[in-house]
C-alpha positions, 0 to 999 in steps of 0.5 A: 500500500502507499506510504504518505512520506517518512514521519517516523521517529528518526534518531542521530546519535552524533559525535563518538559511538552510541553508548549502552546507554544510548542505546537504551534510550532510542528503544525506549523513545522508540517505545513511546512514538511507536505508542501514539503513531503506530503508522506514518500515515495518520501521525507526526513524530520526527524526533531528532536525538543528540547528545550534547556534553556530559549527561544532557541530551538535545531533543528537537524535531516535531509531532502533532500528538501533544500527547507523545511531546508530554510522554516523551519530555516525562521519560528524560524527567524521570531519566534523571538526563539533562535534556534541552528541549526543542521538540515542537507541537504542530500545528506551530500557532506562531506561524499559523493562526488559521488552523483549520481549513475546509474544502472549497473544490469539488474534489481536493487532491492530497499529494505525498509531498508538496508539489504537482508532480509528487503522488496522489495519496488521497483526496478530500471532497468540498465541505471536509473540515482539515487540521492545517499542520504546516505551510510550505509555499502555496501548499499545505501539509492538513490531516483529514477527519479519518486521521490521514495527512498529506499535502495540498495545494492551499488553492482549494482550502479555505482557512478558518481560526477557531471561531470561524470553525465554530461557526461552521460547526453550528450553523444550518448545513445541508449534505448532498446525496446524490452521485454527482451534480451541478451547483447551479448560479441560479435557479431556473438558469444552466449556468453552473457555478460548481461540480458536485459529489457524494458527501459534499457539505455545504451552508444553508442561505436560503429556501425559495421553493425547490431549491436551497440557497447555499454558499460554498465554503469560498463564499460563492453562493448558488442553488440545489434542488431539494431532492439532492440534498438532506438537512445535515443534522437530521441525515445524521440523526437518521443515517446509519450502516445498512447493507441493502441501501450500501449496495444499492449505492455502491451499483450505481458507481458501476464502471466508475474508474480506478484512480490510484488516491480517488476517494470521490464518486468520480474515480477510486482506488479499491479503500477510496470505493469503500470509503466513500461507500460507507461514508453514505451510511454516516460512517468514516472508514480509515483511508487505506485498505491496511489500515481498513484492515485494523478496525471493524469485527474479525470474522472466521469464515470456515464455511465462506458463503455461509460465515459472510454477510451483506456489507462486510469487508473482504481483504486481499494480499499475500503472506509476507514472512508470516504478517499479512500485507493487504493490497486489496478490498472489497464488499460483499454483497450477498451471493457469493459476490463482491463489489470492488474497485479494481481498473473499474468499479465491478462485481465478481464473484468468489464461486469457481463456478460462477462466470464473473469468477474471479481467481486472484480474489480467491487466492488472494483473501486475507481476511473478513471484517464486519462494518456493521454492528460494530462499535464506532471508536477510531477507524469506524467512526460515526460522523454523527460524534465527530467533533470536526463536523458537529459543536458538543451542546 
């Protein structure tokens, strides 16, 4: 799967060899930021160790996770080593005063490094809330409600201070529901003044019989017809995972294609597809199939048709020295079928029987986890508790 870019600890030992001591030191610091960023993906912990003179010991580098900071400067406090203490928390609110942003395009793409050039790792669809952790020319290095971080162009961002955020999270929103769509100028008229997705939210600015006025986060302002849309507190009240309406949906993204990063019903890769299934279902899945793989409930399947049930999860890869490594995943649809998204958006089924048999997925299964029933918590999130999108009352 793809690795965003290095955010792991790093540790230099300068000046003459490492002492036993040393040693201990980088295993137990190692500890600690392998504790609060178990993956690279969805955590900062760059830590820069060096001795300095006798027993003090320079720390500078940088995390997102106060959390880790507060651990880490315990550990040298409890060590009885000296230590100077340049470890910094980002967001760095000495240099950025704005540090949430929200999506004002259609689609954002998140890049591996900052640059045009550099991969795709994912996206964001309008109306995401991001942490904005760092700024690096016209680009910025956000975290997407779903933990992921990555680079994007500050184009497609606009970026709010607490209040503004607050606000946000408080005013009157609508989601949008439909595949895809047009917001329009005006209504009654066809001059478009936006593309639009699955899943984009937006502001409430208006009601004129049956349209909604609403303003993008940029503050453009246009119109949706009612019928494409759902009053966002009361879709939340009422969303929740079910395997039929998540199948019904997931067909109508038959033949979408795959792109490597794409998490919008424009184009997926084959965790991007399942995200953006489960996401109409109230639900923020972990962005890469890896990481898919690490939540939800583990089911044995020792009777495969039978221990499967509509919505689950099916994971695909090979045995690597004995750990699993998933590459694939896709959701069971009842029959012996599974839709994923593979060069397209297609069904195929796990029975050798079958025409639409698909042998590498057979070969390949890795393991079952079950979506629904599970409780929410981290990698199974409910949108409804995420305090990104809604303000606690």
């Amino acid at each position: 799967m793809r690795f965003l870019m290095p955010l792991i600890l790093i540790l230099l030992l300068s000046g003459c060899r490492p002492s036993d001591v040393l040693v201990n030191i980088q295993r137990d610091i190692d500890s600690i930021v392998n504790k609060w960023v178990p993956d690279q993906r969805e955590g900062i912990c760059i830590l820069n160790l060096s001795m300095l003179t006798g027993r003090k010991v320079l720390l500078k580098g940088e995390t997102n996770i106060p959390e880790a900071r507060t651990e880490i400067i315990n550990y040298f406090v409890n060590s009885g080593f000296e230590y100077s203490d340049s470890l910094l928390i980002i967001p760095d609110t000495t240099e950025i005063n704005k540090a949430w942003g929200l999506v004002s395009l259609s689609v954002c793409n998140i890049k591996k490094s900052p640059s045009h050039s550099s991969e795709l790792v994912s996206q964001a669809i309008m109306g995401t809330p991001v942490r904005i952790l760092k700024k690096r020319g016209g680009w910025l290095l956000v975290q997407t409600p779903d933990s992921y971080i990555g680079w994007t162009n500050s184009s497609g961002i606009v970026e709010l201070n607490e209040k503004e955020i607050t606000n946000w999270k408080r005013s009157e929103r609508v989601i949008f529901i439909r595949k895809s769509g047009d917001i329009l100028i005006e209504a009654g008229s066809d001059r478009v003044l936006s593309d639009i997705v699955s899943g984009a939210i937006l502001e409430v600015k208006g009601k004129k019989n049956s349209y909604y006025e609403v303003m993008l986060p940029d503050g453009r302002k246009g119109v949706l017809n009612k019928t494409d849309i759902s009053d966002f507190k009361q879709w939340l009240d009422v969303v929740f995972p079910d395997a039929d309406m998540l199948i019904i949906f997931s067909k109508t993204l038959l033949g979408s294609p795959y792109l490597w990063g794409g998490t919008s019903t424009k184009a997926f890769d084959c965790s991007g597809f399942i995200k953006t299934i489960y996401f109409t279902s109230g639900i923020i899945l972990a962005r890469d199939a890896s990481l898919q793989f690490l939540y939800g409930k583990p089911i044995e399947y020792p009777s495969l048709f039978d221990s499967l049930k509509k919505g689950d999860l099916i994971f695909f890869g090979y045995n690597n020295e004995g750990k699993k490594r998933i590459t694939h995943v896709g959701m069971y649809i009842g029959d012996t079928e599974v839709i994923h998204c593979s060069g397209m958006v297609r069904i195929n089924s796990l029975d050798s029987t079958r025409p639409n048999f698909s042998k590498y997925l057979k070969d390949s299964m890795m393991g079952v986890k079950r979506i629904i029933g599970t409780e929410p918590g981290k990698g199974v999130e409910r949108i409804a508790s995420h305090n990104w999108y809604q303000f606690p009352d």
